[in-house]
N, C-alpha and C positions, 0 to 999 in steps of 0.2 A: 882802155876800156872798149868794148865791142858791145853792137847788140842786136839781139835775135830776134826774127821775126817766125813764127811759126802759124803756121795754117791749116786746121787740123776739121773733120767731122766727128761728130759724138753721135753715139746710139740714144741717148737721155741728158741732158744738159743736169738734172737733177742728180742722175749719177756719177755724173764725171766731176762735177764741181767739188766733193769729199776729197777722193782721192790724187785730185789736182793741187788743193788745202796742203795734204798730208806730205805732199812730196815736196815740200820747203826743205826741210830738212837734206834731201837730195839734192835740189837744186843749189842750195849752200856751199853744200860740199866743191861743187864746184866752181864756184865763185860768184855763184847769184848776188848781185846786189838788188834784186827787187823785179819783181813781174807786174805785170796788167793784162787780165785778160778781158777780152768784148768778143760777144755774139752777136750776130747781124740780126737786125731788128725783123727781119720778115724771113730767115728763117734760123731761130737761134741753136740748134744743132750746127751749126759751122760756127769756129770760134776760132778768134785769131787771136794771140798771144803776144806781146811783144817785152821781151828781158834787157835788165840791162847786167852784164857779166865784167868783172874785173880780168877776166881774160882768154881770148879767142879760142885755144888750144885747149883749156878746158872746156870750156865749153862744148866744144864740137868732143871730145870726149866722153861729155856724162850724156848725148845725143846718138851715141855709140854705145853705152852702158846696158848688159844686162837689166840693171834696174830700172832704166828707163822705159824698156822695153817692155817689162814685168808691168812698171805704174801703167802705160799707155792701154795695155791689155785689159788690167783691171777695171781703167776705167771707161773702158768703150768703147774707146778711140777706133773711130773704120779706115783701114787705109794706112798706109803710110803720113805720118805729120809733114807736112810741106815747110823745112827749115831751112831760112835765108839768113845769110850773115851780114850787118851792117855795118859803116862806118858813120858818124856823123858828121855831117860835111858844112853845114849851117843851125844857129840857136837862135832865133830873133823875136825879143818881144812882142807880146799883143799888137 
């Protein structure tokens, strides 16, 4: 398991949010097991992402996808999305 942290700006947090929704179906395909996205509180146009993927190689492929790049378009996205690959190295209780 790996997981992704992505860094992204939106033109409208209102718009992108849909078409962020929509692309589960996408993200699937490539072995998403589940996202969380947060917007920073003072200025929610930057939203940071964080996936968790059944595996690396995919991943970093559907981040290469045509459709990715189509969804990102769509939804606003300015810039290139800032994606970092994880391992996790520590879990420790409250």
């Amino acid at each position: 398991m790996t997981y992704v942290l992505v860094r992204i700006t939106v033109e409208d947090l209102a718009k992108w949010k849909p078409v962020f929704e929509e692309a589960s179906a996408l993200r699937k395909n490539f072995g998403s097991m589940g996202v969380r996205a947060y917007s920073k509180t003072d200025s929610p146009n930057e939203v940071v992402i964080l996936g968790e993927y059944a595996d690396k190689e995919k991943a970093m492929q559907m981040f290469q996808s045509q459709e990715f790049r189509e969804a990102t378009a769509r939804a606003g996205v300015k810039g290139l999305p800032e994606v970092s690959f994880l391992d996790e190295i520590v879990n420790l209780p409250a």
